[in-house]
C-alpha positions as CSV (number, residue, x, y, z in Angstrom):
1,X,-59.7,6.5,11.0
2,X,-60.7,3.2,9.6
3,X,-64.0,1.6,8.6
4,X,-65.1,-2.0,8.9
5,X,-68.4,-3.2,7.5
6,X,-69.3,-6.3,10.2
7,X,-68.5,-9.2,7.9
8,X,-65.2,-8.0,7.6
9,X,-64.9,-7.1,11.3
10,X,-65.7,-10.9,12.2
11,X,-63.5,-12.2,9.7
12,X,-60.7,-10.2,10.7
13,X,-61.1,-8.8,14.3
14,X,-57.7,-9.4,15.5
15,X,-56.1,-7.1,12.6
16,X,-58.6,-4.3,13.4
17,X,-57.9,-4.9,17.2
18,X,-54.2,-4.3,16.3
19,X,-54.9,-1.1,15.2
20,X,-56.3,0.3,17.8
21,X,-53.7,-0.7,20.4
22,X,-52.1,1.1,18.1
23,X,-53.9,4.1,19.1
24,X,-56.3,4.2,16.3
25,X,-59.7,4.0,16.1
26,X,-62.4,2.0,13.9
27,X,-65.9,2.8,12.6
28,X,-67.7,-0.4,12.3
29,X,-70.5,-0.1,9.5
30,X,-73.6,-1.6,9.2
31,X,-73.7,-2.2,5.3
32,X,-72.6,1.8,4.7
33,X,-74.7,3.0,8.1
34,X,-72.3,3.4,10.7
35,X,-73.4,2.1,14.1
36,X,-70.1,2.0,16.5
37,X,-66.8,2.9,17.0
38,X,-64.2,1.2,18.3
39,X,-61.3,3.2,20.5
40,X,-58.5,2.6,22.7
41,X,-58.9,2.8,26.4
42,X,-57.7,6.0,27.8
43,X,-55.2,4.9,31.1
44,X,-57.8,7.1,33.0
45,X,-61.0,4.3,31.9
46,X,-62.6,2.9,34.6
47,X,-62.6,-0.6,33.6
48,X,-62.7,-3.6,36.6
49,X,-62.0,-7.2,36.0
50,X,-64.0,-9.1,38.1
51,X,-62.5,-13.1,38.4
52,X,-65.1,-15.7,39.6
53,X,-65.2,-16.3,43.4
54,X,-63.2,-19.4,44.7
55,X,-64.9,-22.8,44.3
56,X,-67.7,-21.3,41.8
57,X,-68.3,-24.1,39.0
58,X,-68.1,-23.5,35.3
59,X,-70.7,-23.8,32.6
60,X,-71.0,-27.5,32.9
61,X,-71.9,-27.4,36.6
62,X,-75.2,-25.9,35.5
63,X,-78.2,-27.4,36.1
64,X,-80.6,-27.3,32.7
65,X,-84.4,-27.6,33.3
66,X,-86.1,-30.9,32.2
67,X,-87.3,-31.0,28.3
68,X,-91.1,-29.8,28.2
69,X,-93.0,-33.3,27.8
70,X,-95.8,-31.8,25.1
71,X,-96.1,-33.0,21.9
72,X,-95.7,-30.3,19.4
73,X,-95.3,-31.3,15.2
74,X,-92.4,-27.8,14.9
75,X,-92.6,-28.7,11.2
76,X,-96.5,-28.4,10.8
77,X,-96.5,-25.1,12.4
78,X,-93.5,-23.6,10.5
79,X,-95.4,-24.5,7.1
80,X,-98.5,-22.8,8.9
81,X,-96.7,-19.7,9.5
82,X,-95.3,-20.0,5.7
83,X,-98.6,-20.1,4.4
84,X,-100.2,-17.2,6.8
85,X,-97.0,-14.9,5.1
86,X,-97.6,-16.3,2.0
C-alpha cells in the first residue's frame, strides 16, 4: 500500500489514480496523520451516474443575486481584527 501526503496527491493525482485501477490502494496523509484511503471500486459498488435532465442549463444560465448596496471599508475592519489578535 502507498502513502500520499496531500501536496503530493494534488500535484500528482493522476499517477496515484493509476495505481489503484491497478488494484492498489492509497493512504492519503495529512502531514504524517493519515485521514483517507483511496481503493478501487469492487464490480459489486453501488455507484449511479446521474446525467442532467434534457434542456437543464449549465453554470452560466445561473441567475446570481444583485451585489449588497452597503458601504463597507473591508480593509478598515481587517486591520481591526489584526489588532484585536494582536
Amino acid at each position: 500500500m502507498k502513502a500520499a501526503k496531500i501536496a503530493d496527491l494534488k500535484s500528482h493525482l493522476s499517477r496515484y489514480l493509476r495505481e489503484v485501477r491497478a488494484g492498489n490502494s492509497v493512504t492519503v496523509l495529512d502531514r504524517e496523520t493519515p485521514v483517507a484511503r483511496l481503493v478501487p471500486l469492487d464490480s459489486g459498488d453501488d455507484v449511479t451516474i446521474t446525467l442532467p435532465a434534457k434542456g437543464a442549463g449549465g453554470l452560466a444560465s445561473v441567475k446570481l443575486p444583485r451585489p449588497a448596496k452597503i458601504k463597507v471599508d473591508a480593509v478598515r475592519i481587517l486591520i481591526e481584527d489584526r489588532r484585536k489578535r494582536g
